[in-house]
Backbone as CSV, one residue per row, in Angstrom:
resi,resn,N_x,N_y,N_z,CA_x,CA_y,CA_z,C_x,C_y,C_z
1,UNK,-0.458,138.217,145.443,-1.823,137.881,145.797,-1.892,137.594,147.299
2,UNK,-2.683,138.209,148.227,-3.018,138.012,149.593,-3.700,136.870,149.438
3,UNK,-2.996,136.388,150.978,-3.676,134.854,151.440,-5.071,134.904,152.017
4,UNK,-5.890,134.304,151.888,-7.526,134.200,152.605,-7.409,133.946,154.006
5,UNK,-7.170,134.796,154.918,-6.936,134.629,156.268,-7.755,133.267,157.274
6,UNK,-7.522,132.326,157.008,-8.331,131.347,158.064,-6.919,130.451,159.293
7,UNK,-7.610,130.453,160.320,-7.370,129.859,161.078,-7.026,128.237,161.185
8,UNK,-8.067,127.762,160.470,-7.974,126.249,160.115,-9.216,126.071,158.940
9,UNK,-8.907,124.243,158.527,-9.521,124.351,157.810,-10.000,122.922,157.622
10,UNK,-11.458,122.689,157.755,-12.170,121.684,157.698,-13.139,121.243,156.488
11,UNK,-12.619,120.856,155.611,-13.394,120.328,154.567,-14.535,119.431,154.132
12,UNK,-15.331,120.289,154.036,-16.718,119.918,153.874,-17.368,118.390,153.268
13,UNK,-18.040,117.532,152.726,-18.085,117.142,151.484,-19.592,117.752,150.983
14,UNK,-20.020,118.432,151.525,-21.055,119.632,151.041,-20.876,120.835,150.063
15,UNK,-20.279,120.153,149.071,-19.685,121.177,148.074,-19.232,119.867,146.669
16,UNK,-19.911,121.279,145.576,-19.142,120.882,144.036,-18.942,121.693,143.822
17,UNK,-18.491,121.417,142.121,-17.620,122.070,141.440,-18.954,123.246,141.037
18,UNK,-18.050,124.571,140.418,-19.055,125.712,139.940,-19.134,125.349,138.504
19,UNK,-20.536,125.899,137.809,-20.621,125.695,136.771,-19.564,126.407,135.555
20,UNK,-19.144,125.841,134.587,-17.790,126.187,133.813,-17.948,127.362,133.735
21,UNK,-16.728,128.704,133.733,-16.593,129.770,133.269,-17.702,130.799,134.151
22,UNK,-17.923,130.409,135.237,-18.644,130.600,136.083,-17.938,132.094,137.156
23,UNK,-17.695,132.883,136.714,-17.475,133.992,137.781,-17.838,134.294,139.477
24,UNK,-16.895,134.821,140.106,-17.201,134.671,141.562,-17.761,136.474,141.647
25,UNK,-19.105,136.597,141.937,-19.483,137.992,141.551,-19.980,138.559,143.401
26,UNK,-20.416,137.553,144.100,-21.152,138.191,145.504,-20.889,137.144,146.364
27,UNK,-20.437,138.096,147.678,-20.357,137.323,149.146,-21.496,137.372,149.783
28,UNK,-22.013,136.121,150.421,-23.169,136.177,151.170,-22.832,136.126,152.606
29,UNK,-23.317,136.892,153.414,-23.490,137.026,154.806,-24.813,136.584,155.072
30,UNK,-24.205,135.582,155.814,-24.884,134.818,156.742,-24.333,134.705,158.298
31,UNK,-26.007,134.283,159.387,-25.443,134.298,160.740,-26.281,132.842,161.485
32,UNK,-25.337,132.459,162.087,-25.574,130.822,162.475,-25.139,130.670,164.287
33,UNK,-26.052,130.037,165.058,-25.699,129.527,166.262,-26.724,128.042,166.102
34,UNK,-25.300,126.966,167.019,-26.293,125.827,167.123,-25.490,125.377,168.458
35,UNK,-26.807,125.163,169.498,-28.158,125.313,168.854,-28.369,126.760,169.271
36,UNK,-29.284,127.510,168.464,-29.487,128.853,168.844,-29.440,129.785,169.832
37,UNK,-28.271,130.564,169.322,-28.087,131.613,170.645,-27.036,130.977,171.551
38,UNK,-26.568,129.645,171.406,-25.782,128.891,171.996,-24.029,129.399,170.953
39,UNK,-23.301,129.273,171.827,-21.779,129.795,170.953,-20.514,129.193,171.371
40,UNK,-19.346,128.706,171.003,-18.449,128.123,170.844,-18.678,126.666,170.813
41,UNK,-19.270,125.947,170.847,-19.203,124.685,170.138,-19.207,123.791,169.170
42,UNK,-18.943,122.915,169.294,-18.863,122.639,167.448,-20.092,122.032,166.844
43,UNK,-20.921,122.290,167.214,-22.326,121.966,166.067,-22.342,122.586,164.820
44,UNK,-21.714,124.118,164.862,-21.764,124.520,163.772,-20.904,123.625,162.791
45,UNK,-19.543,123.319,163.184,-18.478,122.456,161.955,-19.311,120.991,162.071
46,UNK,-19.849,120.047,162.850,-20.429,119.137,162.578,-21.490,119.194,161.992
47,UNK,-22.294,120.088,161.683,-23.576,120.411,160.528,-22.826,120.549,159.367
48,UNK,-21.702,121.078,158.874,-21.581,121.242,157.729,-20.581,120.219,157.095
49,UNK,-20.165,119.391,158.338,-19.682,118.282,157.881,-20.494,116.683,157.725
50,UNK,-21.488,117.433,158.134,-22.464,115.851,157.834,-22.358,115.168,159.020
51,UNK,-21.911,115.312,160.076,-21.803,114.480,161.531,-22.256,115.133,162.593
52,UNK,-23.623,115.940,162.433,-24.198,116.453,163.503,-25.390,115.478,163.942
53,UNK,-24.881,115.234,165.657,-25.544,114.285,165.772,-27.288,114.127,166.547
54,UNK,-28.012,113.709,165.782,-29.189,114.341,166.225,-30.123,114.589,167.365
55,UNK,-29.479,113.580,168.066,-29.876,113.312,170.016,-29.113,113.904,171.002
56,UNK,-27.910,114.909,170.510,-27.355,115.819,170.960,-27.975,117.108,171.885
57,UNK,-28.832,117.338,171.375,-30.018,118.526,171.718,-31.431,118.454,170.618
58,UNK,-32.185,118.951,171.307,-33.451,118.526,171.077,-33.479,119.448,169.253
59,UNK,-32.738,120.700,169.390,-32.879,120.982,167.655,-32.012,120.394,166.560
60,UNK,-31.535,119.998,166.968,-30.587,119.429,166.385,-31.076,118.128,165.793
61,UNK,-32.386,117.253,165.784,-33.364,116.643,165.260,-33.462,116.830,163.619
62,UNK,-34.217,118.159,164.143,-35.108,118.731,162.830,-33.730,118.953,161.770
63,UNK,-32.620,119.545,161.769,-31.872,119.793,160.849,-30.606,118.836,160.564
64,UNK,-30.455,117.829,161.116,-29.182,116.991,161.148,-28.548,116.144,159.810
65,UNK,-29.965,116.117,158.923,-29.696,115.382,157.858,-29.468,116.316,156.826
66,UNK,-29.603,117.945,156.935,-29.441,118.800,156.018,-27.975,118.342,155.283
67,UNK,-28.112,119.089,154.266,-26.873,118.783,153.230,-26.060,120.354,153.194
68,UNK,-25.645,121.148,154.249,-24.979,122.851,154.156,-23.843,122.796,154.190
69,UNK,-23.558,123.821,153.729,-21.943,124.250,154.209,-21.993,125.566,153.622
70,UNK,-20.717,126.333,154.449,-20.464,127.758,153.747,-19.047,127.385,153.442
71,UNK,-18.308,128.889,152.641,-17.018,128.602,152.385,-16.294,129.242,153.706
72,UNK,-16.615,129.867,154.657,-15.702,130.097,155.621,-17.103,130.464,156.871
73,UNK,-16.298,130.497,158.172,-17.396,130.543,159.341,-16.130,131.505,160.306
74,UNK,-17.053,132.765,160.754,-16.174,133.199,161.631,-16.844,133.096,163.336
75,UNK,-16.093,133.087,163.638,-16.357,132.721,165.001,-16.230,133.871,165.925
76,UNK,-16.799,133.902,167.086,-17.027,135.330,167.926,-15.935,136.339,167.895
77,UNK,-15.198,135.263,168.291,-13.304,135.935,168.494,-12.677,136.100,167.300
78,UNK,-13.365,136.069,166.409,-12.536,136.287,165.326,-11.946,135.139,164.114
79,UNK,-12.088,133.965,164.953,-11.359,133.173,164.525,-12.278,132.672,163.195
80,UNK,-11.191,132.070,162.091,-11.936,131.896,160.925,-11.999,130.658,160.427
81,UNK,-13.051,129.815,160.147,-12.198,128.230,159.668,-12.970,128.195,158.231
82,UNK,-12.282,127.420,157.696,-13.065,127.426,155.714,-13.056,125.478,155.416
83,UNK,-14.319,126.044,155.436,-14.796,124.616,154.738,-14.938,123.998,153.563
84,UNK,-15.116,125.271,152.433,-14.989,124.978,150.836,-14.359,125.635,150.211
85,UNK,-13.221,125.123,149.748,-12.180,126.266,148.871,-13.349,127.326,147.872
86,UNK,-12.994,128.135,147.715,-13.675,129.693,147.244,-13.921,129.042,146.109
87,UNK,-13.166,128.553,145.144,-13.131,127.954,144.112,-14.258,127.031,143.456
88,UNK,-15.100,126.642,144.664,-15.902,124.923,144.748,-17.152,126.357,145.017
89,UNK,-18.008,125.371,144.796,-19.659,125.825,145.147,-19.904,125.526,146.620
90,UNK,-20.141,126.128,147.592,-20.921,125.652,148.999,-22.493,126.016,148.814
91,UNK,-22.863,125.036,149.278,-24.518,125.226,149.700,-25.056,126.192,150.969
92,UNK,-25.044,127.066,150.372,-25.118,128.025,151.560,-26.626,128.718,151.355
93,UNK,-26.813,128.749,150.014,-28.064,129.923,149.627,-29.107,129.420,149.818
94,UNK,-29.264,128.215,149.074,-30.432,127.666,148.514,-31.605,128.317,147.801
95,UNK,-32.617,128.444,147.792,-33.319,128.970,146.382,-33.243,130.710,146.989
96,UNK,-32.425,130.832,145.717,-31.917,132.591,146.100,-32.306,132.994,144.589
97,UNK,-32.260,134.062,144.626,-31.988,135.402,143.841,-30.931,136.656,143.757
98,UNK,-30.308,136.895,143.358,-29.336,138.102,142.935,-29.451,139.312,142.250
99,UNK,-30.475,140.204,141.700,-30.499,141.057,140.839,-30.636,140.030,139.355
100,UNK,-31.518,139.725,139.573,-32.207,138.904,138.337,-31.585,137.379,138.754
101,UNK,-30.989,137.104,139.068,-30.182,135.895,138.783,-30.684,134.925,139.925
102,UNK,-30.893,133.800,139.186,-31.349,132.595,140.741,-29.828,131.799,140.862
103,UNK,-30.019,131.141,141.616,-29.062,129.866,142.318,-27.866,130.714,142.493
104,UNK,-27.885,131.670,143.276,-26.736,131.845,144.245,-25.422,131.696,144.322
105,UNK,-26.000,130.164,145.112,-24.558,129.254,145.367,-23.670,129.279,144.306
106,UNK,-24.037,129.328,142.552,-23.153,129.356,141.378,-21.989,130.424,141.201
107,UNK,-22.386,131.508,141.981,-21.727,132.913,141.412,-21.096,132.993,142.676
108,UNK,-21.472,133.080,143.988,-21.426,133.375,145.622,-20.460,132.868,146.310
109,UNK,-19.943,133.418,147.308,-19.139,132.991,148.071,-19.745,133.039,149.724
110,UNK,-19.793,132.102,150.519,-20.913,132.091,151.844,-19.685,131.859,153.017
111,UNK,-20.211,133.124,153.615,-19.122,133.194,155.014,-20.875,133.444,155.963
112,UNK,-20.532,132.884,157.015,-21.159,132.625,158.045,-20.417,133.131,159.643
113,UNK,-21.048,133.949,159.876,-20.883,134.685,161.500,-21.645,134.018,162.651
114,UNK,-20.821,133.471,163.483,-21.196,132.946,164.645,-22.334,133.976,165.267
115,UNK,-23.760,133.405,165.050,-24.293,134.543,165.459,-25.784,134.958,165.574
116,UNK,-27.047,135.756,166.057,-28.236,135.184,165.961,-28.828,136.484,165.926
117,UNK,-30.282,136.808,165.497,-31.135,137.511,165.687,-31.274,138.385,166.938
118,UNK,-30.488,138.063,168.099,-30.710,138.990,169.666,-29.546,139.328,170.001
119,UNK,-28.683,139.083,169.320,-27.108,139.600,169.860,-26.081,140.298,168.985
120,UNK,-25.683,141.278,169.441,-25.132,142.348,168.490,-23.578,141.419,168.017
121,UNK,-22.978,141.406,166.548,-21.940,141.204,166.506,-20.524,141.256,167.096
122,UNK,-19.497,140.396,167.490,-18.154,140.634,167.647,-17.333,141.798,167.138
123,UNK,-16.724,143.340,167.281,-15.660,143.954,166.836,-14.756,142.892,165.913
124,UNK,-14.266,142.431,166.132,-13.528,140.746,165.842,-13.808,140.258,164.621
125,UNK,-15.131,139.658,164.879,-15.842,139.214,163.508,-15.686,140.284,162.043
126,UNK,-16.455,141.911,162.579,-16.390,142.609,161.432,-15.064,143.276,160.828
127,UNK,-13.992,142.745,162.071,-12.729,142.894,161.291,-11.591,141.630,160.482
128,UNK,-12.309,140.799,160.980,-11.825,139.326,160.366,-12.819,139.308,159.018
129,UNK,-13.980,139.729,159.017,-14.846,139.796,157.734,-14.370,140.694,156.762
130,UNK,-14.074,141.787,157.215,-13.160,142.827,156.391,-12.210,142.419,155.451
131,UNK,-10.937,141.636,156.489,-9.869,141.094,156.307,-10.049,140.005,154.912
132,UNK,-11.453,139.301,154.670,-11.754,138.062,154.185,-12.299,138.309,152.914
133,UNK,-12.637,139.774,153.135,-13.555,139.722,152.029,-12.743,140.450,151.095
134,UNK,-11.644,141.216,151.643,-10.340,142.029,150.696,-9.552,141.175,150.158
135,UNK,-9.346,140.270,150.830,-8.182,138.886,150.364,-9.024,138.482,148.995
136,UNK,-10.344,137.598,149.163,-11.201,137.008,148.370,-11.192,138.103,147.137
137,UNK,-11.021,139.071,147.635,-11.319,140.511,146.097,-10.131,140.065,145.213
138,UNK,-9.160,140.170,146.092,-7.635,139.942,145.404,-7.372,138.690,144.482
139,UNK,-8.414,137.668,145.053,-8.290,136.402,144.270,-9.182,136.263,143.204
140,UNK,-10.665,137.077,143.543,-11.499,137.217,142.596,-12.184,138.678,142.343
141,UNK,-11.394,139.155,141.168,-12.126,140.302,141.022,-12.977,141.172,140.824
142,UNK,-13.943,140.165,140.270,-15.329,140.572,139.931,-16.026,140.367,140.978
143,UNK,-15.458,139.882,142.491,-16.396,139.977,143.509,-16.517,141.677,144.579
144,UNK,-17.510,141.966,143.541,-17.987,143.388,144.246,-19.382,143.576,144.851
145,UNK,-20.151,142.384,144.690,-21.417,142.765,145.516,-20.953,142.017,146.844
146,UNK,-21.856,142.190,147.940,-22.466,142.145,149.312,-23.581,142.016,149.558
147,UNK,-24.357,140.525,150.218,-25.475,140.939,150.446,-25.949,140.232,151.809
148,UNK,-26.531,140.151,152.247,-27.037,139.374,153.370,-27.639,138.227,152.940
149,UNK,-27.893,137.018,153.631,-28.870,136.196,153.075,-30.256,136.583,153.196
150,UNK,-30.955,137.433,153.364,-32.187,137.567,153.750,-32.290,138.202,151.846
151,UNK,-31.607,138.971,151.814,-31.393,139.791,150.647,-31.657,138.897,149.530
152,UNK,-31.065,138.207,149.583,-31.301,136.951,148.466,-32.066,135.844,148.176
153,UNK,-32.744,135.774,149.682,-34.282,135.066,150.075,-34.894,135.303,150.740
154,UNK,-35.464,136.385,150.993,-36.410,137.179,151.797,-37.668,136.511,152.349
155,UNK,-38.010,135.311,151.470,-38.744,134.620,151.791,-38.733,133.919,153.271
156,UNK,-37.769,133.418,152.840,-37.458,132.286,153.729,-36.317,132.860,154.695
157,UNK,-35.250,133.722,154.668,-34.333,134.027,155.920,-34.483,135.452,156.212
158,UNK,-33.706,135.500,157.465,-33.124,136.596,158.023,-31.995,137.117,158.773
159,UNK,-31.010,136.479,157.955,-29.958,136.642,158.513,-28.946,137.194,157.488
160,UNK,-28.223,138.033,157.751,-27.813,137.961,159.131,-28.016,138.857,160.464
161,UNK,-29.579,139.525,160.112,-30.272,139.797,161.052,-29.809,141.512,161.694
162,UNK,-30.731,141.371,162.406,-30.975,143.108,162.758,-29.657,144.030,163.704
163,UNK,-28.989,143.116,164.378,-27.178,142.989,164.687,-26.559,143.386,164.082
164,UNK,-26.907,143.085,163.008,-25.358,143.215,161.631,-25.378,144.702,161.422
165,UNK,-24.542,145.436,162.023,-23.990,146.655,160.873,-23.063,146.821,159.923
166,UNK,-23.927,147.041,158.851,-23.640,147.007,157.475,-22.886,148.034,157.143
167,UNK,-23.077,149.035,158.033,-22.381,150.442,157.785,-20.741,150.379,158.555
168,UNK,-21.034,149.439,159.907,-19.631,149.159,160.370,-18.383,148.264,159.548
169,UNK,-19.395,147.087,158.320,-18.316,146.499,157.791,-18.146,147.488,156.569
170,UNK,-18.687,148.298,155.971,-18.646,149.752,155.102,-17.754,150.538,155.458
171,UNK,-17.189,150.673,156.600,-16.174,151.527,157.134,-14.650,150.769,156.975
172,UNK,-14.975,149.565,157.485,-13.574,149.242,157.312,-13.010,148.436,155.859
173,UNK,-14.138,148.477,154.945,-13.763,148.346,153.863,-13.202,149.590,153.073
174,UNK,-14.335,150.658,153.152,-13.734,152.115,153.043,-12.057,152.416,152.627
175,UNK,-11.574,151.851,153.379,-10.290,151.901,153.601,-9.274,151.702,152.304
176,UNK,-10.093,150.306,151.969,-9.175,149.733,150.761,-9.422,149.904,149.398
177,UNK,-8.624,149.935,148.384,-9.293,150.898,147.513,-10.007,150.317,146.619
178,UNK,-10.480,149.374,146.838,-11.752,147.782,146.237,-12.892,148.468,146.253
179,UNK,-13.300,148.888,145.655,-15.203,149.386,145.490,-15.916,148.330,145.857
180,UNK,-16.700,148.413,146.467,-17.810,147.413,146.935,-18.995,148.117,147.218
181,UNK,-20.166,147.257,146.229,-21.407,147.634,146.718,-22.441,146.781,148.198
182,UNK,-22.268,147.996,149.260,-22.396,147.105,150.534,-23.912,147.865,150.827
183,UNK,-24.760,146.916,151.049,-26.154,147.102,151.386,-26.056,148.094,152.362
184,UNK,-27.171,148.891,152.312,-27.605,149.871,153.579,-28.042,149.241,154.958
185,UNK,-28.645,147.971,154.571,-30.039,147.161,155.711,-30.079,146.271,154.976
């Protein structure tokens, strides 16, 4: 069994257990800068650890008391850190949908790309995402969907936004002989 490639690893307390007998069926892509458009600092790991502090910057107000986390966050360069073992539920979705199915977070696994609506992705990222999402196959096999978060709440997000090529992380999955159904857009 391949190891889940992370860099380090910071544990959330933004996470429970999945509901019993609960299958790991879809990875959610998601894309995060804090504060927006802003990159390498740690607002992102202090939001999902509950110690983002709110007089830090002026957005950082409105969202500080949120309750998030994903199970892994990649960072520009590649680098990967995991906050909720794959195993545990992260709050990543919130009121989602799946191909009939609500609450997300139950079935899902939430990796988060350093990253925003005006700036094209890292090379880096979509090969550390590659890397993450083949490992995660190996550990869970029924994880064959892909979706974006917008995909799953259209309502309310858009990420991981108009940047993301879907067809570039399609290529280097290509490779491995894991079927995956990977969105067009």
């Amino acid at each position: 069994m391949s190891l889940v490639p992370v860099d380090r690893v910071c544990w959330s307390p933004h996470a429970d257990d999945r509901p019993a007998g609960e299958a790991v069926t879809l990875a959610v892509i998601h894309a995060i800068s804090l504060p927006p458009g802003c990159y390498r600092g740690d607002a992102i790991e202090r939001l999902f650890l509950g110690k983002l502090d709110p007089t830090a910057h002026p957005y950082f107000a409105a969202i500080a008391t949120l309750r998030v986390s994903a199970h892994y966050l990649i960072r520009r360069d590649g680098t990967t850190i995991a906050f909720v073992p794959p195993e545990r539920r992260a709050w990543h979705a919130g009121v989602s949908t799946w191909q009939g199915r609500s609450r997300c977070n139950d079935f899902s696994i939430g990796i988060e790309l350093e990253g925003d609506d005006e700036t094209p992705f890292a090379l880096a990222q979509y090969d550390r995402l590659a890397q993450l999402l083949l490992a995660l196959r190996q550990r869970f096999p029924q994880l064959t969907d892909l979706a974006g978060h917008y995909h799953i709440a259209p309502e309310r997000k858009r990420d991981p936004g108009p940047y993301f090529s879907w067809a570039a992380l399609a290529a280097r999955l290509a490779a491995s002989s894991n079927l995956w159904v990977v969105p067009r857009a």
